[in-house]
C-alpha positions in Angstrom: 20.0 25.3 15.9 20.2 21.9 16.6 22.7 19.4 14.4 21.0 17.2 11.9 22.1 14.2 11.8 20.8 11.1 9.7 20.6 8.5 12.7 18.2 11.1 14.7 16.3 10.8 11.1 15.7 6.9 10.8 13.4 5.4 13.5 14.9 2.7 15.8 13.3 -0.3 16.3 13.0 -3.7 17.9 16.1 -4.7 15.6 16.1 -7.7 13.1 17.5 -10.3 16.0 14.4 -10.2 17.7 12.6 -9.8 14.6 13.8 -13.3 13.6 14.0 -14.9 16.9 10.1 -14.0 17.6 9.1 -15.6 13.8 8.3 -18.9 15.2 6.9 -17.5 18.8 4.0 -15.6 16.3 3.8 -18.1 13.3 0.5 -19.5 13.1 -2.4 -20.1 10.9 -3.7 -16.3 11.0 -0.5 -14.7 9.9 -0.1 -17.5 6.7 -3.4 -16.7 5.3 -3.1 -13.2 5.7 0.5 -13.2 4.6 -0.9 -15.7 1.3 -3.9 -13.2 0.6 -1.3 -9.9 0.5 1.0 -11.9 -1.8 -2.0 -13.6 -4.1 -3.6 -9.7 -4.2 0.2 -8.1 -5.3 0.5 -11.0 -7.5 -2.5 -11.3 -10.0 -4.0 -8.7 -11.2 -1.3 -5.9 -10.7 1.6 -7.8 -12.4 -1.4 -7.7 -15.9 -1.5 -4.3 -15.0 2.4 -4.0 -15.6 2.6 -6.5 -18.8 0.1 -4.2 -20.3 1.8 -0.9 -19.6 5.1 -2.4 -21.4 3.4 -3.5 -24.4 1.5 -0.1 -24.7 5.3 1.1 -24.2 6.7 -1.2 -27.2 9.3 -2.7 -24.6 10.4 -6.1 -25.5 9.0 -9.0 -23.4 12.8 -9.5 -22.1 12.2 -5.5 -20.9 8.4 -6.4 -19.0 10.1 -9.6 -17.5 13.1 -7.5 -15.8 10.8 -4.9 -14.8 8.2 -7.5 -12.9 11.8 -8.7 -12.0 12.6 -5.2 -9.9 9.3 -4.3 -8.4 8.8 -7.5 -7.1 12.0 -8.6 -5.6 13.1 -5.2 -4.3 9.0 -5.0 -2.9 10.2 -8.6 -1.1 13.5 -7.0 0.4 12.1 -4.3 1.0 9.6 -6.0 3.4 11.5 -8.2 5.2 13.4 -5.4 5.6 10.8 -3.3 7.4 8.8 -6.1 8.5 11.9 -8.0 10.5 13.3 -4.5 12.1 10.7 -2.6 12.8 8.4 -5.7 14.1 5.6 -3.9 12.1 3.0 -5.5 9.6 4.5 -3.1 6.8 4.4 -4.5 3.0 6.7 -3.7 0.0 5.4 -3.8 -3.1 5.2 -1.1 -6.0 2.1 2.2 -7.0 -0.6 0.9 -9.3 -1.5 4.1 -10.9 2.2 5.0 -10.8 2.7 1.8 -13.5 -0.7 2.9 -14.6 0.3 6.5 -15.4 4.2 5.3 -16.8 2.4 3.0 -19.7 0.3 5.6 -20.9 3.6 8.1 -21.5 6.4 5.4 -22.0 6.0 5.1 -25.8 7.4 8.9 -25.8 10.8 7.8 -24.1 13.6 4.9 -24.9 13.8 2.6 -21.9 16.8 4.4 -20.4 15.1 7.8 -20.3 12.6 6.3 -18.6 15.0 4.4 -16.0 17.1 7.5 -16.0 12.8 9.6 -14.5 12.7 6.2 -12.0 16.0 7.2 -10.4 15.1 10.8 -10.1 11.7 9.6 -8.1 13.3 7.5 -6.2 16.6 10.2 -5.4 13.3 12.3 -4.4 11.9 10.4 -2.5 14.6 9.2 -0.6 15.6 13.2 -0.2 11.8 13.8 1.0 12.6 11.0 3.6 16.1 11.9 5.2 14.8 15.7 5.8 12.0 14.2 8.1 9.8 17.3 6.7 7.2 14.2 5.8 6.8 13.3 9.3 6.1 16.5 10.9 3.7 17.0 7.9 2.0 13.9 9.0 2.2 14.7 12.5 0.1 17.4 12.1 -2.5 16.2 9.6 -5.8 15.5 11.8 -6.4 11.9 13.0 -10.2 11.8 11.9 -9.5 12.9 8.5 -6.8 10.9 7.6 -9.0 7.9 8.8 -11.9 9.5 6.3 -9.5 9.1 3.9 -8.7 5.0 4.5 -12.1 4.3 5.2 -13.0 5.9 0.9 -9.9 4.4 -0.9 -10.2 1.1 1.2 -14.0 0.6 1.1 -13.9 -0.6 -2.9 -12.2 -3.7 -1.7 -15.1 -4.6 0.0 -17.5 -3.2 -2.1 -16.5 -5.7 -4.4 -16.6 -8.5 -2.2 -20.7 -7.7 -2.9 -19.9 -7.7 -6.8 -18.0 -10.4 -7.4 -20.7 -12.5 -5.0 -23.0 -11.3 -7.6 -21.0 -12.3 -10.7 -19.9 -15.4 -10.2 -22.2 -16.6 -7.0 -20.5 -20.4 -6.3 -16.8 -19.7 -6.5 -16.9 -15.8 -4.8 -20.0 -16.9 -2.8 -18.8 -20.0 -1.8 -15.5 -18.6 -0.6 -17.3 -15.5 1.5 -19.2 -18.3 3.3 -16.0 -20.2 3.9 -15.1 -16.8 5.8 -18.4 -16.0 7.5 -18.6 -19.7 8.8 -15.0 -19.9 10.2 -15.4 -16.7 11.8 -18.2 -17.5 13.9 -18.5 -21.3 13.9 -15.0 -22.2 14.1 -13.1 -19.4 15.6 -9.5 -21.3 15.8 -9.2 -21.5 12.0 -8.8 -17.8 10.4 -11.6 -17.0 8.1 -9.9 -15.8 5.4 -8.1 -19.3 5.0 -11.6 -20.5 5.2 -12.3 -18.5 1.8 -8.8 -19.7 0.6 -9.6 -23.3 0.8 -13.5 -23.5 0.4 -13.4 -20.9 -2.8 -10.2 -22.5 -4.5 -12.4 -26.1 -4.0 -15.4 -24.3 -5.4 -13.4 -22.9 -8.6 -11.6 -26.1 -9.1 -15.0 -28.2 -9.0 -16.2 -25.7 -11.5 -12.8 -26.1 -14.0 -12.4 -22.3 -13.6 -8.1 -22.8 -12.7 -5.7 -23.3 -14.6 -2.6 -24.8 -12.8 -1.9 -27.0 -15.2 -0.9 -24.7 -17.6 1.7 -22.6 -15.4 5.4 -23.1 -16.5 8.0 -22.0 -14.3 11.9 -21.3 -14.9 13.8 -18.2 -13.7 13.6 -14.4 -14.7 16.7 -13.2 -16.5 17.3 -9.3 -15.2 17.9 -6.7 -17.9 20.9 -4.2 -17.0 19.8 -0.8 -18.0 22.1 2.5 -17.8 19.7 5.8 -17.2 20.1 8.1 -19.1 18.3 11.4 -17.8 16.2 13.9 -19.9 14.2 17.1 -19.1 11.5 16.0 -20.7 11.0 12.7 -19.1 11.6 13.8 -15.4 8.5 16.2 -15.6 6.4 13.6 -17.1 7.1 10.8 -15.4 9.1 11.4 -12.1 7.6 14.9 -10.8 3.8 13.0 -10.6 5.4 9.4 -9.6 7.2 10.8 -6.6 3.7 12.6 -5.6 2.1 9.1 -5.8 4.8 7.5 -3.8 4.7 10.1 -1.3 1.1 11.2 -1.1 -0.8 7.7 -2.4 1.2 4.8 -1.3 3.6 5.7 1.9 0.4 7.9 3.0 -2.2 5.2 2.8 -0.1 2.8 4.5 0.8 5.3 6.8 -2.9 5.9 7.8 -3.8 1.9 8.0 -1.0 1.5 10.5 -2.2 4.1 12.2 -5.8 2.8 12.2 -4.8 -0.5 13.7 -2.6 1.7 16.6 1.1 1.3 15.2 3.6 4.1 15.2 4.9 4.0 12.0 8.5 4.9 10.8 7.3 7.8 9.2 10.9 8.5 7.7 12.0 5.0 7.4 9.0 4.1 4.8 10.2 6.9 2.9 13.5 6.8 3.1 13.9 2.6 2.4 10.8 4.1 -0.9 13.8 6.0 -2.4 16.5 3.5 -2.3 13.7 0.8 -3.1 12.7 3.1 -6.3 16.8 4.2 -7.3 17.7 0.3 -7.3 14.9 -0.4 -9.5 15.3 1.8 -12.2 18.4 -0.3 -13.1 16.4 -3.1 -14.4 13.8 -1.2 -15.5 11.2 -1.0 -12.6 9.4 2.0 -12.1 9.7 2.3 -8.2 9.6 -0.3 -5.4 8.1 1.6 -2.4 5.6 0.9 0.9 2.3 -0.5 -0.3 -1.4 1.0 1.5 -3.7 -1.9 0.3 -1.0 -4.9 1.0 0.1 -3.2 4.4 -4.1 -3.2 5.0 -4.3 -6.9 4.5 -1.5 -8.3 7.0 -2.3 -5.2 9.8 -5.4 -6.4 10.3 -7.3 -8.4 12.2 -7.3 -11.4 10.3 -3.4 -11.8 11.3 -4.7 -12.7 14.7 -3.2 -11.2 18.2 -1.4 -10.2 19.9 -0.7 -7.2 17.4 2.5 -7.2 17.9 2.9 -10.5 16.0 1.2 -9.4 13.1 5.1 -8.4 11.2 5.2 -12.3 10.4 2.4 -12.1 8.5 4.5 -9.0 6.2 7.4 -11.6 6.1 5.2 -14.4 4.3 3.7 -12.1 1.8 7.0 -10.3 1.6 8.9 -14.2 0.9 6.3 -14.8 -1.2 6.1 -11.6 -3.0 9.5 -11.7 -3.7 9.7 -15.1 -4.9 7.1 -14.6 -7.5 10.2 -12.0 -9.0 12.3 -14.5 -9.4 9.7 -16.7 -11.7 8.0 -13.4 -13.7 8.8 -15.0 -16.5 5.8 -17.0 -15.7 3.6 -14.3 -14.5 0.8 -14.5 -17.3 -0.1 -17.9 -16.6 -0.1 -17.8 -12.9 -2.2 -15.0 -13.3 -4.8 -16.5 -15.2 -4.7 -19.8 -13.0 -6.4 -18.1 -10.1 -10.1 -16.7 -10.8 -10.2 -12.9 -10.7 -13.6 -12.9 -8.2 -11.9 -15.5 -5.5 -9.3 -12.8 -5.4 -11.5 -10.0 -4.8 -13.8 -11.9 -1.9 -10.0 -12.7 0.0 -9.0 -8.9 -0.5 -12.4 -7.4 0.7 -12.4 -9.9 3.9 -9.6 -9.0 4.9 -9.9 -5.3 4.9 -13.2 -5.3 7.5 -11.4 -5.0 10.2 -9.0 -2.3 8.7 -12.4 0.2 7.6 -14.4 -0.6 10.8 -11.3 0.7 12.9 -11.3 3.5 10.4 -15.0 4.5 10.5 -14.4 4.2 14.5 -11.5 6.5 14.7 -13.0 9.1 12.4 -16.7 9.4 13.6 -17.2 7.5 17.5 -13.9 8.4 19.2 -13.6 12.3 17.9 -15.9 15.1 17.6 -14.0 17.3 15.6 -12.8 17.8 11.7 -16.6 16.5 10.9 -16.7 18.4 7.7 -13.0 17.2 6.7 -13.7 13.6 7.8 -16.7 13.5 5.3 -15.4 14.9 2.5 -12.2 12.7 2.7 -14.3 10.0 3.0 -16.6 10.4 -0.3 -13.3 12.1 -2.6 -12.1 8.4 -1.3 -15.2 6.9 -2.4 -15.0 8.3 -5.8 -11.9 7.5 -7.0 -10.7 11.3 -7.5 -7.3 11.3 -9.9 -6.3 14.3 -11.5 -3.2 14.9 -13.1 -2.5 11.4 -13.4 -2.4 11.5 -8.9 -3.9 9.1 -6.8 -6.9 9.4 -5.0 -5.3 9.1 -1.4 -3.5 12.6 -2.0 -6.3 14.5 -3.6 -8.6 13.0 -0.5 -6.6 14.2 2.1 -6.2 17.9 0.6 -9.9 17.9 -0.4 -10.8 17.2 3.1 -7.8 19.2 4.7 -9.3 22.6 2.8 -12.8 22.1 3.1 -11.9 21.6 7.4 -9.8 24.9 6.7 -12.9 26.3 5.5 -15.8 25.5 7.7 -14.7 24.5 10.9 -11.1 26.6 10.9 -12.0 26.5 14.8 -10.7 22.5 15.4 -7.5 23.1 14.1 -4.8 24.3 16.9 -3.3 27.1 15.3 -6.7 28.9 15.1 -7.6 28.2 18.6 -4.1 29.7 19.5 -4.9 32.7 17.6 -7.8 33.3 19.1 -6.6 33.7 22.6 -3.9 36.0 21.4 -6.2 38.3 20.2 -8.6 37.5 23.0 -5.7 38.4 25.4 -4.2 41.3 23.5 -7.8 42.9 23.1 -8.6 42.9 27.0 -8.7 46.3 29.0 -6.2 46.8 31.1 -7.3 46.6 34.5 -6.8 50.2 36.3 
């Protein structure tokens, strides 16, 4: 048996020297706007999402301030981190439905219990991630199915490009056509800053921001000593370390993979965990990989070559983890920016992201057809059970059904068959 050692664990990669000498080789307008969009996206309505799970959890608004505090400035480190070494387009940020699932059960736990269930998901993570088992796991999960799967969580994004067009027609329409019209008609300016500036012109003409009503001054970090209990590691770290694992790392994972990167399979997870242990001790539930953020700078909109698409990570990720340091101001720069203008720049910049999916899953493969499918449409519904996210439950839902009706694409049952093909052939005389 081979010696296990951590360094064989953790991917190498281009290094952060080259990282930072090739920032201002890459740096144009393509990689700012998609950088600006991830950041904006991370920054709006997510950080309501958190401010609402404290209050349902009776913390104190010192309490939600350090825990916006955590998530966002470890999500910032932890993509420059990524971004800079690995010369990837990976984003840092924090699970939705993992802050989701923590307000609904926080009111049954003191703060430090609740730090003490972070740690434990993050030391779990970070374990799941230094055994590599994730990887080979991955390794072996079909292409096609795990693209079924990007192509249903990641179509609502532009789904409600359609929706918010609907609603609120001159800002969300306005900035769409900004996109449509730089992408053909002016093809050196990046459509999605097209939809920045020609959508934040609309909703200004139409009174619908709020700048002047943002005040800005520092967060102040709350120290908080975990304290670990049974009953809060089954309900809240057990389900957040599946969401972490199976929801986020997975989803970004699968988007990387769509737009031909070789992810650091272990590294995401492992850097998860440490991001997730750190946290707890100001009261943030986890800072791990993000799937929808890592969509937005990996695509297309960050220009070419692809291999310069990291700087549009380091952007959102300076930006991202800026926006920690002023949470104290978080309600009010939320409510400055109008809520359809952020869904049309999200849903842009996801189109090239779902067309490489649908591509990968149905034009360039022939098998896992059943799998694929049913990824795709658990994906499209929005299946959560047991307070899980959707990207887990559609990859096992699509994994079993393949299991079940075309057992014959997989490997191991093509293998199987040739034994007993060979071992049930007469002997010649």
């Amino acid at each position: 048996m081979a010696d296990w050692s951590l360094a064989d664990t953790i991917e190498s990669g281009p290094g952060f020297r080259s990282g930072i000498e090739d920032l201002g080789k890459y740096l144009d307008l393509n990689k700012a706007g998609s950088g600006l969009t991830a950041a904006i996206f991370g920054c709006t309505g997510p950080a309501l999402i958190i401010l609402q799970a404290a209050k349902k959890g009776g913390l104190t608004n010192s309490q939600a301030i350090s825990w916006l505090f955590g998530i966002y400035v470890l999500g910032g480190v932890l993509t420059l981190t990524m971004a800079l070494y690995y010369k990837q387009p990976i984003m840092g940020a924090w699970t939705i439905p993992g802050a989701v699932m923590v307000g609904l059960v926080l009111s049954n736990f003191n703060l430090a219990q609740a730090a003490g269930a972070y740690f434990v998901s993050g030391l779990l993570v970070l374990l799941v991630g230094i055994s590599g088992t994730f990887r080979q796991i991955v390794d072996y999960l079909p292409k096609p199915i795990v693209m079924g799967m990007i192509a249903g969580v990641l179509i609502g994004f532009t789904i409600d490009i359609i929706n918010s067009v609907t609603e609120a027609p001159f800002i969300a329409g306005l900035g769409f056509v900004g996109y449509l019209v730089c992408y053909r008609y002016l093809p050196k300016i990046p459509g999605i800053i097209g939809a920045i500036v020609i959508g934040t012109i609309a909703a200004v003409w139409k009174g619908a921001t709020a700048f002047s009503e943002v005040s800005i001054h520092l967060a102040q970090p709350v120290i908080v000593v975990p304290i670990f209990s049974i009953e809060s590691i089954i309900t809240i770290a057990l389900p957040l370390t599946i969401m972490v694992i199976g929801a986020e790392n997975m989803q970004a994972i699968g988007v990387l993979q769509a737009e031909e990167y070789d992810p650091p399979i272990n590294s995401m997870l492992i850097f998860s965990g440490i991001g997730g242990i750190v946290a707890s001790f100001v009261g943030g539930h986890n800072a791990n990989i993000a799937g929808p953020m890592t969509a937005v700078t990996s695509s297309e909109e960050s220009g070419y070559p692809k291999e310069g698409r990291y700087v549009a990570s380091v952007i959102g990720g300076l930006l991202f983890g800026g926006f920690g340091f002023i949470a104290a101001a978080a309600t009010s720069i939320v409510d400055a920016i109008p809520g359809s203008l952020i869904s049309v720049l999200a849903g842009v910049a996801m189109i090239s992201v779902l067309i490489s999916a649908f591509e990968e899953s149905w034009v360039e493969s022939d098998q896992y057809r059943y799998g694929t499918f049913f990824a795709l449409i658990i994906g499209l519904a929005g299946v959560s059970l047991f307070d899980i996210g959707t990207p887990f439950w559609s990859l096992i839902g699509g994994v079993a059904i393949s299991l079940i009706v075309e057992p014959y694409d997989w490997e191991f049952f093509e293998s199987s068959t040739e034994t007993i093909a060979e071992t049930t052939e007469p002997a010649n005389d």
